[in-house]
N, C-alpha and C positions, 0 to 999 in steps of 0.2 A: 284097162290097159292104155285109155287112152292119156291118160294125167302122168302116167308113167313116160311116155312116147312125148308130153312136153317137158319132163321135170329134164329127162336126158337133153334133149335140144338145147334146153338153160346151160344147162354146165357143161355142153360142148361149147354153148357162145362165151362161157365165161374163162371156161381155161384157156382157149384160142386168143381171147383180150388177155390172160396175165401173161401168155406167151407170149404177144408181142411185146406187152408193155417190159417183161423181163428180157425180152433181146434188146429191146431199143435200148435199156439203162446199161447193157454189156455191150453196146458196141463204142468205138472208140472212138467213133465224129461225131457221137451227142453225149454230152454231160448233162447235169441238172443245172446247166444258164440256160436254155432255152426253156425250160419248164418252168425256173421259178423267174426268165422274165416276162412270160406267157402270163404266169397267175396277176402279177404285178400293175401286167398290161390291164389285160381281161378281165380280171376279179377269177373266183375261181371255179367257174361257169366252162371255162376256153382255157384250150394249152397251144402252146405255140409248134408249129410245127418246128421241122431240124433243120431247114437251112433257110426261111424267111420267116418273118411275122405274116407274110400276105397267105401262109398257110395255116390259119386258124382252124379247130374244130370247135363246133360249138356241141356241149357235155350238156345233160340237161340236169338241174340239180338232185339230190339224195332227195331234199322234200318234194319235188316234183315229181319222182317216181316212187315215192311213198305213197303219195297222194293218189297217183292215179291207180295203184296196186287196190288200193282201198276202195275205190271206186269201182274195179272190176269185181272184186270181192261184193260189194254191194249192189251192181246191177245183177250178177249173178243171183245173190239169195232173193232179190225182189223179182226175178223172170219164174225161179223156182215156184215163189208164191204166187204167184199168175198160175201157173201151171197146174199145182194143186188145185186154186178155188177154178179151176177150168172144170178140173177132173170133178170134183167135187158136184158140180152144177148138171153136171151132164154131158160134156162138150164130147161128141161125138169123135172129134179130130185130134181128142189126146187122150193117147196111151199113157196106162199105168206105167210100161218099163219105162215111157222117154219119165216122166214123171220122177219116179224112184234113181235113176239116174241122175235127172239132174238135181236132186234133192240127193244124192249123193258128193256129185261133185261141189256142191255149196258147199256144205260140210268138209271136206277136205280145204277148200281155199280157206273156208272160217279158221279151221284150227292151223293151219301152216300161217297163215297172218296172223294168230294168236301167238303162237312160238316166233313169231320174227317179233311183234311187240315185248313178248319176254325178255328176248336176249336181246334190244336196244334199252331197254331196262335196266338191264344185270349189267352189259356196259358202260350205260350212262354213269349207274352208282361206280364201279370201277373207276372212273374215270373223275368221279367228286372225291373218292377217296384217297386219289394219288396226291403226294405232297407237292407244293409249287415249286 
């Protein structure tokens, strides 16, 4: 229950960000000049806020939170594996369930990062196949 209780927290943070960002493009004292002179400025890292440039936010990039998603995926299976040759060994101070658990939850990160590498896949090819 508990990977359930983060999956929901994501996509309340995520709907809450297309919420704003779908108000912000519907209201009527910001257009897309402050966005694409943001990109222009910035690279496309930073957007510009709506009534200065001195209100910057800084976005961290797609490969940068790929990266680090991967990385928690892999401290994760490497803690599991600790955990096993613990149990394995003897270690009096670890349980089979914490054990099984967390040899469960690796496996759900592994295969939801294996389905997110799919479909940037199946988009990429989508996206070699569109005409210029």
């Amino acid at each position: 229950m508990i990977e359930r209780a983060d999956i929901s927290s994501v996509l309340t943070q995520i709907r809450s960000a297309q919420g704003q960002i779908n108000s912000g493009m519907h209201s009527s004292s910001m257009g897309l000049q402050p966005l694409v002179s943001g990109l222009q400025e910035g690279g496309v890292n930073s957007v510009a806020g709506v009534n200065s440039a001195a209100e910057v936010k800084e976005v961290p990039s797609f490969a940068t939170m790929l990266k680090q998603a991967i990385d928690k995926v892999n401290d994760q299976q490497k803690e599991t594996g600790d955990l096993r040759t613990r149990y394995e060994m003897g270690d009096p101070d670890v349980d089979i369930v914490n054990v099984m658990i967390a040899s469960q939850k690796s496996t759900v990160a592994f295969e939801a990062m294996s389905q997110v590498r799919t479909r940037l896949v199946t988009a990429y090819q989508e996206i070699m196949r569109m005409p210029i």
